[in-house]
N, C-alpha and C positions, 0 to 999 in steps of 0.2 A: 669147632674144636680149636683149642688153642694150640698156637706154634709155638714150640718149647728153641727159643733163641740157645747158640751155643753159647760154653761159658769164655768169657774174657779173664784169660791168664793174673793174677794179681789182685780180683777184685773179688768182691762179695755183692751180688747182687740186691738188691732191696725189693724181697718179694713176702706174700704172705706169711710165706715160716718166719721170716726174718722179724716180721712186724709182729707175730706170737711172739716170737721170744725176745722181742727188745721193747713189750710195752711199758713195764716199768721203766725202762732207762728212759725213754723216749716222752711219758709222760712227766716224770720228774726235769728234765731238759726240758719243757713247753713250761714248767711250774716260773719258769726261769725269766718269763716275758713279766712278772711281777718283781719290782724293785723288793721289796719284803722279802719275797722266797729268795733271791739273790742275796740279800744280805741276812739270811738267816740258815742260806748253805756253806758261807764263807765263816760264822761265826761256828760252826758247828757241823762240819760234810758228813762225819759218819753218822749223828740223828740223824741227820738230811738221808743222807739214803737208806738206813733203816727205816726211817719213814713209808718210802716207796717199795721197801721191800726188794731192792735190788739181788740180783744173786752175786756169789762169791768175785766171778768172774768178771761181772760189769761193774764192782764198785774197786778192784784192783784193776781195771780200766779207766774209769775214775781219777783214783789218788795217783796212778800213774798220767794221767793226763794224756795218755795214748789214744790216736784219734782210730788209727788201724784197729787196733785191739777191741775198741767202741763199736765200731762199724758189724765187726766180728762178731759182738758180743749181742747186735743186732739194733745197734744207734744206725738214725735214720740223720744224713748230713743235716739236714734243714734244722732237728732238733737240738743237733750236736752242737752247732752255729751258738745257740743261743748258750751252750756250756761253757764252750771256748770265751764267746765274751765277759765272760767275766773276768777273765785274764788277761781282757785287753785283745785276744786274739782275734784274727779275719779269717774268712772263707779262704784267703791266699796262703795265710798260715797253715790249715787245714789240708788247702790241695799241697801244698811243699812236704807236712810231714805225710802226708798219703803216696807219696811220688817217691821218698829221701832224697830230695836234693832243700838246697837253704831257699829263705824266701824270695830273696833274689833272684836264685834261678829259676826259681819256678815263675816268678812275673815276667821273666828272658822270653821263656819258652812261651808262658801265651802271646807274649805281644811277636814272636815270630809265626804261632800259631795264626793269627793273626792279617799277618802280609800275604 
């Protein structure tokens, strides 16, 4: 039998329901590891996610470029990764607006994490 972990305050777990309901986002973010699809979501985001068929909620996640709201909306970090970069953005980017502190503080805190 599986042991049901309790839930951590803040966060959204990354479990089966989550991966139902964030396979469009999550498959559309993987389309992202192709130069093409990258430059053919930037020329055009809302085809791009009508494409995928996104729902209401994950493509106003999306245009807001909310990583929280994404996670929520059932984005899986890893596929997210490849969203963000297109903006130039890092995994450090990601944990700072997942945390609200700036990127700064958030690379403070791991490297004290860290010691």
């Amino acid at each position: 039998m599986a042991k049901t972990l309790a839930p951590i305050p803040g966060t959204t777990p990354f479990d089966g329901d989550q991966a139902r309901k964030g396979y469009a986002l999550n498959k559309m973010c993987f389309s992202f590891n192709d130069a093409d699809n990258r430059a053919a979501f930037k020329a055009d985001e809302e085809g791009y996610m009508r494409r995928y068929q996104l729902t209401d909620t994950q493509a106003a996640a999306i245009r807001g470029r909310n990583v929280l709201q994404l996670i929520d909306a059932g984005g899986n970090a890893y596929y997210l990764a490849k969203f963000a970069g297109i903006f130039g953005l890092d995994m450090q980017d990601i944990g700072a607006q997942q945390t609200g502190l700036t990127k700064d503080e958030f690379k403070a805190r791991l490297v004290a994490a860290g010691q």
